[in-house]
TIMI-2910 file (N, C-alpha, C, CB; in pm, 1 decimal, decimal comma, always signed):
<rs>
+----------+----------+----------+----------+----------+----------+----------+----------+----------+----------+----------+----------+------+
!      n_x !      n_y !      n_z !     ca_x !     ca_y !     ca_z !      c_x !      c_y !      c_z !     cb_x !     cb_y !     cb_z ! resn !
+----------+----------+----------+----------+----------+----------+----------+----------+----------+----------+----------+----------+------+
!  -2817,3 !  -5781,2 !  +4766,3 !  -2702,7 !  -5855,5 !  +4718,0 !  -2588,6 !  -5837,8 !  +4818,7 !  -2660,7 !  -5807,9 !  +4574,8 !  Unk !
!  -2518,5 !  -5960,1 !  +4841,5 !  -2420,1 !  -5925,1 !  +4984,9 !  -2291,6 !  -5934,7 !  +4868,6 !  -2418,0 !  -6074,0 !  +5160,9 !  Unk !
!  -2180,6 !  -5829,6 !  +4931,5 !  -2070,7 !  -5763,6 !  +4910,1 !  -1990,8 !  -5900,1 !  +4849,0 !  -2011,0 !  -5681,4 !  +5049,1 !  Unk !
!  -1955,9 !  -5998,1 !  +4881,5 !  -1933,6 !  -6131,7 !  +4818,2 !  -1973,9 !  -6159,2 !  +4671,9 !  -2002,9 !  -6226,6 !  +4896,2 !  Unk !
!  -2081,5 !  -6139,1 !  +4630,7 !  -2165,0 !  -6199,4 !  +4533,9 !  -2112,6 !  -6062,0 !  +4444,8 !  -2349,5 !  -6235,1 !  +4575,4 !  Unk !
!  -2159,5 !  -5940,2 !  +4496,1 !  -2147,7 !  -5817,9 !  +4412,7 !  -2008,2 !  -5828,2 !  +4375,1 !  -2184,7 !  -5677,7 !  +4485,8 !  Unk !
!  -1898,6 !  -5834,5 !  +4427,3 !  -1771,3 !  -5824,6 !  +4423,5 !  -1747,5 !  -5920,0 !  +4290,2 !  -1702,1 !  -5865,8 !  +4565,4 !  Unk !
!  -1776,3 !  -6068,0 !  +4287,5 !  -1752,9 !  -6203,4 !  +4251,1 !  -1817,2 !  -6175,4 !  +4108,2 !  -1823,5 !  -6328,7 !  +4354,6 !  Unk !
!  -1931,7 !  -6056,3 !  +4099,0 !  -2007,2 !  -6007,8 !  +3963,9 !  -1923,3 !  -5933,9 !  +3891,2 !  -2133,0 !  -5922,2 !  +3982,6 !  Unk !
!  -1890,2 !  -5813,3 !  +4006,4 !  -1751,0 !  -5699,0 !  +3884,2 !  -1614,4 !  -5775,7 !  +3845,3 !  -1665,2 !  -5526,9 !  +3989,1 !  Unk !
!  -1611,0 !  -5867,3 !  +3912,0 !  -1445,3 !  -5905,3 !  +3882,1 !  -1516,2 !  -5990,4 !  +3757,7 !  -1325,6 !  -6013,2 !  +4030,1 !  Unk !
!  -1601,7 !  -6068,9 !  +3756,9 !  -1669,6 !  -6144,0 !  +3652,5 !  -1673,2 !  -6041,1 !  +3516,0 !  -1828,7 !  -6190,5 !  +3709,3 !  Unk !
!  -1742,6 !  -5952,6 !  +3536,2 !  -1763,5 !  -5897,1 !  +3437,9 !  -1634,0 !  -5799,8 !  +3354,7 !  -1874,3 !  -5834,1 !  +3480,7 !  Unk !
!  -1572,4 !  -5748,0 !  +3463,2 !  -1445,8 !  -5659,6 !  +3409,8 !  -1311,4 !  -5787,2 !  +3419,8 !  -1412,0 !  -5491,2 !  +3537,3 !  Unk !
!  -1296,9 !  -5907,6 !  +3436,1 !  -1207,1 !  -5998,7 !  +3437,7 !  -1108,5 !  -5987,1 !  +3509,4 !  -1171,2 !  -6020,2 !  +3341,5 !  Unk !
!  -1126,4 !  -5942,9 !  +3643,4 !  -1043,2 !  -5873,3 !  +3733,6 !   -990,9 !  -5982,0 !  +3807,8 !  -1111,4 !  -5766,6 !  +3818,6 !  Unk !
!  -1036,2 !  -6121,9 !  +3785,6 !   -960,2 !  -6248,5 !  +3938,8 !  -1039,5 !  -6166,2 !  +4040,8 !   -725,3 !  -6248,9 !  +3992,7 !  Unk !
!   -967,6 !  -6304,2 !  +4162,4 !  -1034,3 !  -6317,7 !  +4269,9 !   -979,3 !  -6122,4 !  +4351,0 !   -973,1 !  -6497,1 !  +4358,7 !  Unk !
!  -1107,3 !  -6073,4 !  +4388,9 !  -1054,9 !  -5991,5 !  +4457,7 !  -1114,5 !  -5993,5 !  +4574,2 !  -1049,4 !  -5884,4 !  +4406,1 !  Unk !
!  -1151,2 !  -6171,8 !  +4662,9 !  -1187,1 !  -6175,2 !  +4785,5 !  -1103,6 !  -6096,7 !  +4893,9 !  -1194,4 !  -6301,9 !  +4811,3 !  Unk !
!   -968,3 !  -6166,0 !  +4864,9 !   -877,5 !  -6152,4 !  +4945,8 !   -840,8 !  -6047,0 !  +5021,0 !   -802,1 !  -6179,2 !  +4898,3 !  Unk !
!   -864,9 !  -5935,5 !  +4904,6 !   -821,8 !  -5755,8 !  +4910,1 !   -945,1 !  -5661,7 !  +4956,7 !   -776,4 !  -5689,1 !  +4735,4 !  Unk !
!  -1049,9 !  -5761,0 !  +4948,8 !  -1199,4 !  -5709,7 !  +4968,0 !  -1271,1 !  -5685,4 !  +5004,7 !  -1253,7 !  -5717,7 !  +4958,9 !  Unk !
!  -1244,8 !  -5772,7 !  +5144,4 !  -1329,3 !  -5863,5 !  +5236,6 !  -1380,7 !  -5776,2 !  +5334,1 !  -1250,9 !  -5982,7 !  +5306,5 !  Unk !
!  -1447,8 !  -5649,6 !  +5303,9 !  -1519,7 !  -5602,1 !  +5416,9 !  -1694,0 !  -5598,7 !  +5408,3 !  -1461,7 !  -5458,6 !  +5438,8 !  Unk !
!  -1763,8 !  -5546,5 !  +5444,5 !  -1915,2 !  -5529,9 !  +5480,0 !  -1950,0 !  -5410,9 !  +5359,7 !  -1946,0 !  -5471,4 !  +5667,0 !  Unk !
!  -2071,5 !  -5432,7 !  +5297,1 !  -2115,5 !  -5322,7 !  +5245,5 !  -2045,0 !  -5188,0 !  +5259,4 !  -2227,9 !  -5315,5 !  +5288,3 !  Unk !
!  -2147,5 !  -5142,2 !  +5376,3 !  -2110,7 !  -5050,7 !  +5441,7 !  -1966,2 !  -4945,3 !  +5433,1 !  -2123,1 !  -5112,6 !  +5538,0 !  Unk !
!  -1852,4 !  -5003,0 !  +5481,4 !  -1779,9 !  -5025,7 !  +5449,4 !  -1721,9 !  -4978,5 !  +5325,4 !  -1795,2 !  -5105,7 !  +5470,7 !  Unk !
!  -1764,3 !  -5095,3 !  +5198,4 !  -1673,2 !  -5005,6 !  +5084,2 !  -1744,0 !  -4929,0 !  +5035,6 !  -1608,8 !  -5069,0 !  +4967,9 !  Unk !
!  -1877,2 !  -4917,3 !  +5043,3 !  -1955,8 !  -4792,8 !  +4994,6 !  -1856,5 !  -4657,5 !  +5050,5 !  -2133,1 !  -4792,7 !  +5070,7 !  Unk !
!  -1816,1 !  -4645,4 !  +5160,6 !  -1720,3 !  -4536,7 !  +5191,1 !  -1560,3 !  -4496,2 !  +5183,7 !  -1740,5 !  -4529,3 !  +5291,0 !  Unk !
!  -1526,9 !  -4613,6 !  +5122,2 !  -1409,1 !  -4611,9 !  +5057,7 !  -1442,4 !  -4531,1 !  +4924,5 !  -1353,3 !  -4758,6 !  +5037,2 !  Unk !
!  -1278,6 !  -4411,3 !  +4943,4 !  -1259,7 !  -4369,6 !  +4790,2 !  -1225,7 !  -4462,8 !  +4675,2 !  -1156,1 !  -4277,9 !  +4783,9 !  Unk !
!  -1236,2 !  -4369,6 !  +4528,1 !  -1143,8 !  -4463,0 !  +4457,1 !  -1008,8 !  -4453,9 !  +4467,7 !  -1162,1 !  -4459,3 !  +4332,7 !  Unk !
!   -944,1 !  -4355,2 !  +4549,0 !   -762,1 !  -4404,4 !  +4600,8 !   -770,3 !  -4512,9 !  +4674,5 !   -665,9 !  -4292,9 !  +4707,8 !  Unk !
!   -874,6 !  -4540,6 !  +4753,4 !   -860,3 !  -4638,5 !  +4860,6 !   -873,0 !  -4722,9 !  +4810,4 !   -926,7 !  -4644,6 !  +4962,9 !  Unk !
!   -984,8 !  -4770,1 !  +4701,4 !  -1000,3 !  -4905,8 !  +4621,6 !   -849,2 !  -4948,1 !  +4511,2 !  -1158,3 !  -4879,8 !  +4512,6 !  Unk !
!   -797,6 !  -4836,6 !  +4473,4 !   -671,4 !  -4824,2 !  +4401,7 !   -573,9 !  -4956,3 !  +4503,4 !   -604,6 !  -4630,2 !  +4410,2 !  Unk !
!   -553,6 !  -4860,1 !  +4621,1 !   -442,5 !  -4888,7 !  +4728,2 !   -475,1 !  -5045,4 !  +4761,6 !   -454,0 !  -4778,1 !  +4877,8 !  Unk !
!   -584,6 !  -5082,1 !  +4783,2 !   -663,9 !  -5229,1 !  +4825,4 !   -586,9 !  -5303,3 !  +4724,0 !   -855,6 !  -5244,6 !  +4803,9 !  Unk !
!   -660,7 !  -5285,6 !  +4652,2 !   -653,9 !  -5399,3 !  +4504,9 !   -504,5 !  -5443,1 !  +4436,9 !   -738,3 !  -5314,7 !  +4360,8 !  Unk !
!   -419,1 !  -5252,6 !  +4493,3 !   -294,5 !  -5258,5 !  +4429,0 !   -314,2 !  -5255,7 !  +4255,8 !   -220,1 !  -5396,4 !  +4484,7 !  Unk !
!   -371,5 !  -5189,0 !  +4193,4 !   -395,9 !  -5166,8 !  +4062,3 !   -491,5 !  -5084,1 !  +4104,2 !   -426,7 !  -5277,8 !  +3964,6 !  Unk !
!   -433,7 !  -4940,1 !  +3994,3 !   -518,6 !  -4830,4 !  +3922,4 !   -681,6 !  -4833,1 !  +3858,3 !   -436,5 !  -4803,2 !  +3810,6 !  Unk !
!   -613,2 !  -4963,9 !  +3760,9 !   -752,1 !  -4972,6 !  +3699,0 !   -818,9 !  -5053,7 !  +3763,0 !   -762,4 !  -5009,6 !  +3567,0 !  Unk !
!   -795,2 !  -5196,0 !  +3825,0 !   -911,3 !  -5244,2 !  +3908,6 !   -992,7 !  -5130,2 !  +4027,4 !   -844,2 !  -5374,0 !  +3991,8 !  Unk !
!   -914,4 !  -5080,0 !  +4079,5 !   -938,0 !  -4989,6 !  +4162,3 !  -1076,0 !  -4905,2 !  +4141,2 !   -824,8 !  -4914,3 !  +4159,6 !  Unk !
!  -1035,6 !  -4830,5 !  +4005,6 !  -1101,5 !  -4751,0 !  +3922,9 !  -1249,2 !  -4800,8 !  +3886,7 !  -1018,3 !  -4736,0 !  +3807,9 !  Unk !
!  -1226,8 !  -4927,3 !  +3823,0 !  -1349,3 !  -4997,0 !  +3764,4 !  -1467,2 !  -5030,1 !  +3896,6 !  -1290,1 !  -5153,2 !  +3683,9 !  Unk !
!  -1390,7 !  -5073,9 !  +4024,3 !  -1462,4 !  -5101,2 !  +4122,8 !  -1506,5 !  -4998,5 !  +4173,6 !  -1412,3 !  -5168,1 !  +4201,3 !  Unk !
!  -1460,9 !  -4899,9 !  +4229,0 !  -1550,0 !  -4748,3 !  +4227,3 !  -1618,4 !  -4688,3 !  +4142,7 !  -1489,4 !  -4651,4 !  +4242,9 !  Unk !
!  -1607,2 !  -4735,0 !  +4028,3 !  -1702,7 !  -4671,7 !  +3935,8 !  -1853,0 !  -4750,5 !  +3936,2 !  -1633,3 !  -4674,4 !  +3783,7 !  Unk !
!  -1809,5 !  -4839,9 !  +3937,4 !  -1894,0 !  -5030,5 !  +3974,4 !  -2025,0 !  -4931,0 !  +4110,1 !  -1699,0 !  -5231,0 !  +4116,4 !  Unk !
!  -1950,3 !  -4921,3 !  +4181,4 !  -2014,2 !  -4908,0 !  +4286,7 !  -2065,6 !  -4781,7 !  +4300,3 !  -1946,4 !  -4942,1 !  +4382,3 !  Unk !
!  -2002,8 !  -4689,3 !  +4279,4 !  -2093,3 !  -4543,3 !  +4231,0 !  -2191,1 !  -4532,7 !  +4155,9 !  -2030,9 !  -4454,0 !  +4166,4 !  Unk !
!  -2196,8 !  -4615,4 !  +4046,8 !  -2353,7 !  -4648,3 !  +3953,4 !  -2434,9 !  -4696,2 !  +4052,4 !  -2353,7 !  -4775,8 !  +3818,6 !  Unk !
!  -2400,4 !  -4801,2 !  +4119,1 !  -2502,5 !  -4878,7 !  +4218,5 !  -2530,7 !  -4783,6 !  +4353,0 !  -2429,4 !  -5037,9 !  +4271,5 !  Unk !
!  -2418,8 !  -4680,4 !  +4383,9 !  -2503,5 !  -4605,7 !  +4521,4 !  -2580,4 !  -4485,7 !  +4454,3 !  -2384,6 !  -4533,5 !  +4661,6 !  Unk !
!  -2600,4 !  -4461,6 !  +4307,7 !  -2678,9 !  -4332,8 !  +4239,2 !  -2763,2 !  -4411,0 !  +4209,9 !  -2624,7 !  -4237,6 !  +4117,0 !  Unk !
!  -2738,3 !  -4503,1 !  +4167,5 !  -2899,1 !  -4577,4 !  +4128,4 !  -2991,9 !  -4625,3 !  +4228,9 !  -2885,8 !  -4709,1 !  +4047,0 !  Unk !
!  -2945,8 !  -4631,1 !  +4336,2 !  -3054,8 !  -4650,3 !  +4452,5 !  -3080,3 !  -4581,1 !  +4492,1 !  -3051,7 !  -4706,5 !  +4543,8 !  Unk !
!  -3006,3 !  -4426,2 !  +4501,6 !  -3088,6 !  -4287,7 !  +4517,6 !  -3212,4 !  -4247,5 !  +4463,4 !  -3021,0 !  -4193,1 !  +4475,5 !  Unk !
!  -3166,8 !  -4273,5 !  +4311,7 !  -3254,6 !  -4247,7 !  +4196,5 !  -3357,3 !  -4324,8 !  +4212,7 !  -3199,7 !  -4268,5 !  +4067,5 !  Unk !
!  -3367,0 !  -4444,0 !  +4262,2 !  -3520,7 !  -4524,7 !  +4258,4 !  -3537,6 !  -4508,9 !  +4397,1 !  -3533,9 !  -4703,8 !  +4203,3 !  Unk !
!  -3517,0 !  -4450,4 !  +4490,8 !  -3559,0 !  -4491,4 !  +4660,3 !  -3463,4 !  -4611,8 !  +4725,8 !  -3737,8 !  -4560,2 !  +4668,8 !  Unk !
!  -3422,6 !  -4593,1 !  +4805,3 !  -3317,3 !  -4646,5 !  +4897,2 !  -3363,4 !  -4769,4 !  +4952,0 !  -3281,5 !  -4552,2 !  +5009,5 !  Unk !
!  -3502,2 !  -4827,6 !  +4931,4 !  -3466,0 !  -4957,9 !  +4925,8 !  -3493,6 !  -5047,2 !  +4805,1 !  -3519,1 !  -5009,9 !  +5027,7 !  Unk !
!  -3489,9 !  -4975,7 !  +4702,9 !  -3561,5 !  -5015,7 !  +4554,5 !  -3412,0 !  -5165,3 !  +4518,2 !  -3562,0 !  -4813,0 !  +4392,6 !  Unk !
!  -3320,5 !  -5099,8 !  +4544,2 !  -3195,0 !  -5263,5 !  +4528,0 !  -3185,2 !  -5341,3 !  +4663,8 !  -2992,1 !  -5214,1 !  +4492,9 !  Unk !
!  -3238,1 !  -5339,9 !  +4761,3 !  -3221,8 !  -5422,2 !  +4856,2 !  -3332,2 !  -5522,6 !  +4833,4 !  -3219,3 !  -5355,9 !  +4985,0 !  Unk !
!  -3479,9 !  -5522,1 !  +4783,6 !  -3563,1 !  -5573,5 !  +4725,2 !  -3537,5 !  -5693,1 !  +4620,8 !  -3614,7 !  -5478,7 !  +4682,8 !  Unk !
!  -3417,9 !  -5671,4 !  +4529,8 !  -3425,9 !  -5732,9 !  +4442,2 !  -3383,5 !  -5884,4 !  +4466,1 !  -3367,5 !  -5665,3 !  +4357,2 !  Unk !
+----------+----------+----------+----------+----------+----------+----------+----------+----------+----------+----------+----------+------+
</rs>
């Protein structure tokens, strides 16, 4: 799933608006962003929050099944 689509899913699901704008980097990338850093991006606490949390389920859960078990899908 490319960072676009994933992004375009959490704001979908937590009703967060467009957070292309504030967003726009590579996987890679925000996988290594903290949640202060996603805070500081977004400019809101809780979007911030929700999106690191968003994404911490998704980098434990691909641990948990083998590291390419979500690139597959």
């Amino acid at each position: 799933m490319d960072t676009r689509k994933w992004l375009s899913w959490v704001a979908n699901i937590y009703q967060l608006g467009d957070l292309s704008d504030c967003l726009s980097f590579d996987g890679a990338t925000l996988c290594n962003f903290s949640e202060q850093e996603f805070i500081l991006l977004t400019g809101s606490e809780d979007t911030g929050r929700k999106i690191a949390a968003q994404l911490d389920l998704w980098k434990n859960g691909r641990f948990l099944l083998g590291k390419d078990s979500l690139t597959n899908m």
